[in-house]
C-alpha positions as CSV (number, residue, x, y, z in Angstrom):
1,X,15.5,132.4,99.6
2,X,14.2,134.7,96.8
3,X,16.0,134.9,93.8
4,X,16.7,138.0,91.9
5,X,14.9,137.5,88.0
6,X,16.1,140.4,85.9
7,X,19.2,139.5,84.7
8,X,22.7,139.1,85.7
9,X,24.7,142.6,86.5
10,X,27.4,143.1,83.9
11,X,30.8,144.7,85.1
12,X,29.8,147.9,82.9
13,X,26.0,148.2,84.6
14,X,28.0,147.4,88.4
15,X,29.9,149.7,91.3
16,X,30.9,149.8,94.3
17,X,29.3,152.5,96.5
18,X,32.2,153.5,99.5
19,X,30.4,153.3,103.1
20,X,30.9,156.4,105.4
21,X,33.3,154.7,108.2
22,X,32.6,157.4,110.6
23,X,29.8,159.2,112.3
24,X,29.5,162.7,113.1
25,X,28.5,165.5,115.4
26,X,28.7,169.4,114.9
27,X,28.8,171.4,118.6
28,X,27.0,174.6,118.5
29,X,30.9,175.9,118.8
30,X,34.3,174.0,118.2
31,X,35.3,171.1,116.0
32,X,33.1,168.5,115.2
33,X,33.0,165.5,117.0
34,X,34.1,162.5,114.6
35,X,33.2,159.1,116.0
36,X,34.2,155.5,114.2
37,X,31.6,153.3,113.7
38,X,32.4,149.5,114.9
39,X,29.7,147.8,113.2
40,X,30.7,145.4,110.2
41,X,31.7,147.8,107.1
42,X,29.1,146.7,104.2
43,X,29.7,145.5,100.9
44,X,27.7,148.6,99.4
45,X,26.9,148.7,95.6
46,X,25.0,150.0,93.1
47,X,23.7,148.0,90.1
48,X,22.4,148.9,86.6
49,X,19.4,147.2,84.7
50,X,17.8,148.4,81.1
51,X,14.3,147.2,81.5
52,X,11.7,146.9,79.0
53,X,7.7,148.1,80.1
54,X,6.2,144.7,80.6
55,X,9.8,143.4,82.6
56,X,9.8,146.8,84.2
57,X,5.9,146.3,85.7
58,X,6.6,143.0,86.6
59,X,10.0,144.3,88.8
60,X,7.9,146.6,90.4
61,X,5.0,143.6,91.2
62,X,7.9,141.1,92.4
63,X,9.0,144.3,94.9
64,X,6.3,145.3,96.6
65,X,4.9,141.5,96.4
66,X,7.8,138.9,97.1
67,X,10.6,141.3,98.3
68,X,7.6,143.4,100.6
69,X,8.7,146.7,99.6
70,X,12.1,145.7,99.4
71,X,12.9,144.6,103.1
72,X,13.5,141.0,102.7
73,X,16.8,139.6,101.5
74,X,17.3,138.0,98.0
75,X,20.1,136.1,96.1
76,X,21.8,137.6,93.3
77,X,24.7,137.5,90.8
78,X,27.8,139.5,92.4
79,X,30.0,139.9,88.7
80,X,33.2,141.2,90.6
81,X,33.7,137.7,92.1
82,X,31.4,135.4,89.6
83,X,29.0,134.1,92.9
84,X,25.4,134.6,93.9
85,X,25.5,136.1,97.1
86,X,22.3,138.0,99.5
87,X,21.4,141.4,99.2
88,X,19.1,143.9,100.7
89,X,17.6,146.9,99.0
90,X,19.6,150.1,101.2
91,X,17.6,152.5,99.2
92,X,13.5,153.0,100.1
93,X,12.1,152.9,96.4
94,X,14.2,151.8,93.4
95,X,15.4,154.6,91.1
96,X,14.5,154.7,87.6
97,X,15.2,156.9,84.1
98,X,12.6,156.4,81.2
99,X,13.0,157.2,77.4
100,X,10.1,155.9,75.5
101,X,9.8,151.5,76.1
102,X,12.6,151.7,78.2
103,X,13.4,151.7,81.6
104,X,17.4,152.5,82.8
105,X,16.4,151.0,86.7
106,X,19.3,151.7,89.2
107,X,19.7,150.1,92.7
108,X,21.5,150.4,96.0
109,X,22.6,146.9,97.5
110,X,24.1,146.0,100.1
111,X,26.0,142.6,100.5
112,X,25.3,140.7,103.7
113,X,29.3,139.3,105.1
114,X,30.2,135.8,104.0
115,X,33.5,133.9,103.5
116,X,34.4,132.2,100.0
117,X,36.9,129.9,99.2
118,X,38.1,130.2,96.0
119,X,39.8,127.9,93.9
120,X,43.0,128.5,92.0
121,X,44.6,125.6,89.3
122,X,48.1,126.0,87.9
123,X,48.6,124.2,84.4
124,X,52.1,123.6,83.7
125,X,53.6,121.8,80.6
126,X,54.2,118.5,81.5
127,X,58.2,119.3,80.2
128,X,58.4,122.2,82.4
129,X,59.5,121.1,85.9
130,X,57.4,123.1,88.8
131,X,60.0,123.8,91.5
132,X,58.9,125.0,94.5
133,X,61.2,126.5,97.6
134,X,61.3,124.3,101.1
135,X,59.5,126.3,103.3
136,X,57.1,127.7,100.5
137,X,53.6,126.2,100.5
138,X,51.7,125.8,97.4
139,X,47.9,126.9,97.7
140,X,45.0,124.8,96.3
141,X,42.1,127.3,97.1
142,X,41.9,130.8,99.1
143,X,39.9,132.4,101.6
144,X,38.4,135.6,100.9
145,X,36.1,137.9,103.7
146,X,32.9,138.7,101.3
């Protein structure tokens, strides 16, 4: 699997992009037609990188080179959830601002479907008595649709 190289995505630099749950056809007359799509809904985001002009030209060489334009798959750090996860490129060219040395790179991701357990740990004084109803279940770990 190809690893993303530039960087982890902070919180600040990351956000989530809604999908359009619904496709659409306008009739010569009348209402349109609204349709709901049943394909899985995508984790869609879009991610923020400050690049310098040498990291910037090597991005560029590792898409067109290792990611082929950007149509194969790579791992990289999700922030909202603290995982790597694979992504594809959803837009065809990355976007990019430039001021000088500096390149403010921006790119549309989407997150391929995967399910993550997640662990959770409850420290307690050792004093403190935990007291927990009959027919409640304490978790250890839970279960999240990625």
């Amino acid at each position: 699997m190809i690893k993303w190289k530039w960087g982890k995505p902070l919180i600040d630099g990351f956000s989530n992009k809604p999908q359009k749950g619904f496709s659409e056809l306008t009739p010569d007359a009348g209402i349109p037609f609204r349709r709901l799509r049943f394909s899985d809904i995508q984790d869609l985001a879009t991610c923020n990188f400050i690049l310098d002009r040498t990291d910037y030209i090597r991005f560029m060489s590792w898409y067109k080179y290792e990611l082929r334009q950007g149509t194969l798959p790579f791992q990289i750090f999700d922030c909202r959830y603290g995982i790597e996860r694979t992504a594809r490129l959803i837009d065809d060219v990355p976007q990019y601002d430039t001021n000088s040395n500096y390149y403010n790179l921006s790119l549309a991701i989407a997150f391929e479907s995967s399910v993550e357990t997640f662990d959770w740990f409850l420290v307690v004084n050792e004093n403190d008595p935990l007291i927990v109803n009959d027919n409640d279940n304490l978790l250890a770990g839970v279960e999240l649709r990625l």
